[in-house]
C-alpha positions in Angstrom: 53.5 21.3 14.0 53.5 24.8 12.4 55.4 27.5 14.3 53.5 29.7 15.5 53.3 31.9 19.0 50.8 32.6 21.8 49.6 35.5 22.9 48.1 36.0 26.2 45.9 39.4 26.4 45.9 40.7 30.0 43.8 43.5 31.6 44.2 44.3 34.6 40.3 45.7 35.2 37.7 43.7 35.6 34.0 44.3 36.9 33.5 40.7 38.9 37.5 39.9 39.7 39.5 43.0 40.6 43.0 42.6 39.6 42.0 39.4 38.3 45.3 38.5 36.1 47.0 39.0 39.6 45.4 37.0 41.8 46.9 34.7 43.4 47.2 30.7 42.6 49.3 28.6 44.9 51.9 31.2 44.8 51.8 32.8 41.0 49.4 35.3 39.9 46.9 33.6 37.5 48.4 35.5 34.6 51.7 33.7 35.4 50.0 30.0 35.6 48.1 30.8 32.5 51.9 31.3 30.3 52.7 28.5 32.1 50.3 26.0 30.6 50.4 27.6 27.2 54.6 26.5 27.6 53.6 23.4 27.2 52.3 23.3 23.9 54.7 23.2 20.8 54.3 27.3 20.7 57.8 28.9 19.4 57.2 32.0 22.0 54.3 32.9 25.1 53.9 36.7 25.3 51.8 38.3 27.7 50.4 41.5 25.9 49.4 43.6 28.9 47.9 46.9 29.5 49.5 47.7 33.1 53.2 47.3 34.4 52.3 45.5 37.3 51.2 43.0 34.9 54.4 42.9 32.9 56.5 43.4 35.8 54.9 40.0 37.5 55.4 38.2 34.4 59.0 39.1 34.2 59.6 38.4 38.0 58.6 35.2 37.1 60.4 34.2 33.6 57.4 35.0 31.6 58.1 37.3 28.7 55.3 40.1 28.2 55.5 43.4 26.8 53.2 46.6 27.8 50.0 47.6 25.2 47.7 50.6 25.6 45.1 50.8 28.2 42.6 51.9 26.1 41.6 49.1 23.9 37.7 48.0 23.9 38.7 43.9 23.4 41.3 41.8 23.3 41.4 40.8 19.9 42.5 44.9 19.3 45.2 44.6 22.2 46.8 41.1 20.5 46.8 43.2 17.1 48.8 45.5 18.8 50.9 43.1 20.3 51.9 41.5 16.6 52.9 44.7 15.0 55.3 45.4 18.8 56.5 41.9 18.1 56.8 42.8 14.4 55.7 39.5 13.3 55.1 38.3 9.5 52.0 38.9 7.5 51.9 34.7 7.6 52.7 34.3 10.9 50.6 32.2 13.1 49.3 33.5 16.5 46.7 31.5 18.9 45.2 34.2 21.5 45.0 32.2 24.9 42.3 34.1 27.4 44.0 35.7 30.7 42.0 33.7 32.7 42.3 30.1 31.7 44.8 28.5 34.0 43.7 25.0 33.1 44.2 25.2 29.3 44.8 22.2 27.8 48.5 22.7 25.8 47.1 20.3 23.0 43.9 22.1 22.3 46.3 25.0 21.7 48.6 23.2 19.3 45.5 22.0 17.9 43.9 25.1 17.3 47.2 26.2 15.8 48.0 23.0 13.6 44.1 23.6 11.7 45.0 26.7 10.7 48.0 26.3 9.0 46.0 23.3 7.4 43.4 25.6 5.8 44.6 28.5 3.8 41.4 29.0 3.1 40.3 30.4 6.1 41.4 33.4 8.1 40.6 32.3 12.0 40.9 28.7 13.6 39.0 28.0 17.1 37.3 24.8 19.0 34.4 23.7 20.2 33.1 20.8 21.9 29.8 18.7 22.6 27.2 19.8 25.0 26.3 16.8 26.8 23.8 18.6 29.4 20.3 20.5 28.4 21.0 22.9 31.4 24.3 24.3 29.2 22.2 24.2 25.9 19.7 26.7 27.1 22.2 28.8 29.2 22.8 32.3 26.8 26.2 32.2 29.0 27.4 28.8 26.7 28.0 30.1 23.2 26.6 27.4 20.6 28.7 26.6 17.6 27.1 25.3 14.5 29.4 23.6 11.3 29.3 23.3 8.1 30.2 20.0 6.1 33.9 21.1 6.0 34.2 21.9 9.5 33.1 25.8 9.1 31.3 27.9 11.4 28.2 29.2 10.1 27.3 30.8 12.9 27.8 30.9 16.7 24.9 32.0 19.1 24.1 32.3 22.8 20.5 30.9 21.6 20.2 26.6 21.6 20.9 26.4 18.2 20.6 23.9 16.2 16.4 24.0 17.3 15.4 21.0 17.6 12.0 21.4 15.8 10.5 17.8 16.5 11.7 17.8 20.1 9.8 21.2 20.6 6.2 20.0 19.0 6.4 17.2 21.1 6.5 19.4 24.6 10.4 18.9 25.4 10.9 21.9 23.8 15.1 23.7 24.1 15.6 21.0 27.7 16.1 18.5 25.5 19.2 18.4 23.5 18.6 17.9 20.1 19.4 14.6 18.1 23.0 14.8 16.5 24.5 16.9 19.7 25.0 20.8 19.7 28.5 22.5 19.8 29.8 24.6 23.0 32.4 27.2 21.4 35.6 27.5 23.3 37.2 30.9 23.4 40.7 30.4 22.1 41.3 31.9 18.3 44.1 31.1 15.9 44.9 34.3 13.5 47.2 34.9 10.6 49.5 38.1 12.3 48.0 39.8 9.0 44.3 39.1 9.4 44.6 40.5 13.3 45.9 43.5 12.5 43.5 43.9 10.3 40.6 43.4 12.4 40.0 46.6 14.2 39.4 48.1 11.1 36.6 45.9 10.2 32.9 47.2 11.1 31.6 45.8 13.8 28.8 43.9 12.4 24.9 44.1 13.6 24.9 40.2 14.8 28.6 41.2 16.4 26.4 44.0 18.8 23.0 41.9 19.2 24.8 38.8 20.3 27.7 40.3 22.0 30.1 38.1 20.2 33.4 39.5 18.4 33.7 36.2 15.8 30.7 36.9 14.2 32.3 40.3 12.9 35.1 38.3 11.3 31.9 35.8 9.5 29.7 39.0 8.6 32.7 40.3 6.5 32.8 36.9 4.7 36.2 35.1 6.2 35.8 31.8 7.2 36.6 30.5 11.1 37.8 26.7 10.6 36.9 24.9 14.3 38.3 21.9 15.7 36.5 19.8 17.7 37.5 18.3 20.8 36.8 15.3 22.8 36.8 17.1 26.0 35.4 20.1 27.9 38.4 22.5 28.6 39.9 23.0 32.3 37.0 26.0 34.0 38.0 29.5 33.3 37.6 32.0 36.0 35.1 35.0 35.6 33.9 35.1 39.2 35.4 34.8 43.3 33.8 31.4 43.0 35.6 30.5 39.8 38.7 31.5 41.5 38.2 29.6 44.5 37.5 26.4 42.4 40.9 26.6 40.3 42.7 27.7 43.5 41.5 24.2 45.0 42.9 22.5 41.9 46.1 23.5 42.7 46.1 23.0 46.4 48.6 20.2 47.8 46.7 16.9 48.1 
């Protein structure tokens, strides 16, 4: 395995959760459980960059090393830019960004996600993806579709059921059916370079970026390549909504 370190961006505002990186989950605010999984991966350091004390002073109380980033940033990719030039990490450095709100993340997927990018120079972001095995999540513009290239590229990621599946849609299925060969569900966890990150605020956020409400796609538009591993597995449910929460809070409930 490469070294390389997590980074866990934390905001403390959210429309459908309030407090959400706080709330509480068998004891230890989600924030807390999510450094906690990432621990297990091979990950040199787990740094939760946060924009509020009451995050960082939570993460402390609880061994969890985090350090405070400005409130005002518009995504989380600009706050974990921020947090590797605070950490003052090397140009070459490695750095997987783990979402706030995964508590069930798998530690290999993030060592995976870690170990493809030191693998291919040639590209400037690693992430994963897996197969949708249900026509509901292919037609749902909540599931972001992943499509590869021969090499295992991105060419492009879409909340539309993409690839089409032309034959399946003259013959009256149409997008319920899930076209032959499988279609991709794109898991939100990036791996970086520390240089490419800190560099990625300053990129122009791309037309595709705005009409599909999807960051990666400025990183694509610009020309860099995103290198994906694919997994075997759906990942552990994140947590957007009270229901979400509930769900992971039964998880953890004694048997």
């Amino acid at each position: 395995m490469p070294d390389f370190t997590v980074v866990i961006p934390a905001r403390l505002a959210s429309t459908r959760l309030p407090n959400k990186p706080l709330a509480d989950i068998a004891g230890l605010p989600m924030v807390v459980r999510v450094a906690q999984r990432a621990s297990l991966s091979a990950a040199r350091r787990v740094v939760v960059a946060a924009d509020d004390t009451r995050i960082v002073n939570a993460c402390r109380a609880h061994g969890v090393e985090a350090i405070l980033t400005r409130t005002d940033h518009v995504s989380g990719s600009d706050r974990l830019a921020e947090a590797c030039t605070i950490m003052a990490l090397e140009d070459d450095a490695i750095v997987v960004n783990v979402q706030g709100d995964e508590p069930l993340i798998d530690p290999m997927l993030i060592d995976a996600v870690a170990a493809l990018l030191a693998q291919r120079p040639d590209a400037a972001m690693s992430t994963a993806a897996h197969a949708i095995d249900t026509p509901d999540d292919y037609v749902n513009p909540n599931v972001v579709k992943a499509v590869l290239d021969a090499k295992g590229n991105a060419l492009y990621f879409s909340r539309a059921p993409i690839p089409w599946w032309r034959d399946g849609a003259t013959q009256g299925t149409g997008a319920a059916t899930l076209p032959a060969g499988g279609a991709l569900r794109h898991i939100g966890i990036y791996g970086y370079r520390a240089r490419f990150v800190r560099s990625f605020p300053m990129l122009t956020p791309a037309p595709i970026e705005l009409t599909e409400a999807l960051e990666q796609l400025r990183a694509m538009w610009h020309g860099h390549r995103i290198a994906v591993f694919v997994s075997d597995s759906a990942p552990g449910p994140g947590i957007d909504t009270p229901e979400d929460l509930a769900r992971v809070r039964a998880f953890f409930a004694p048997a």
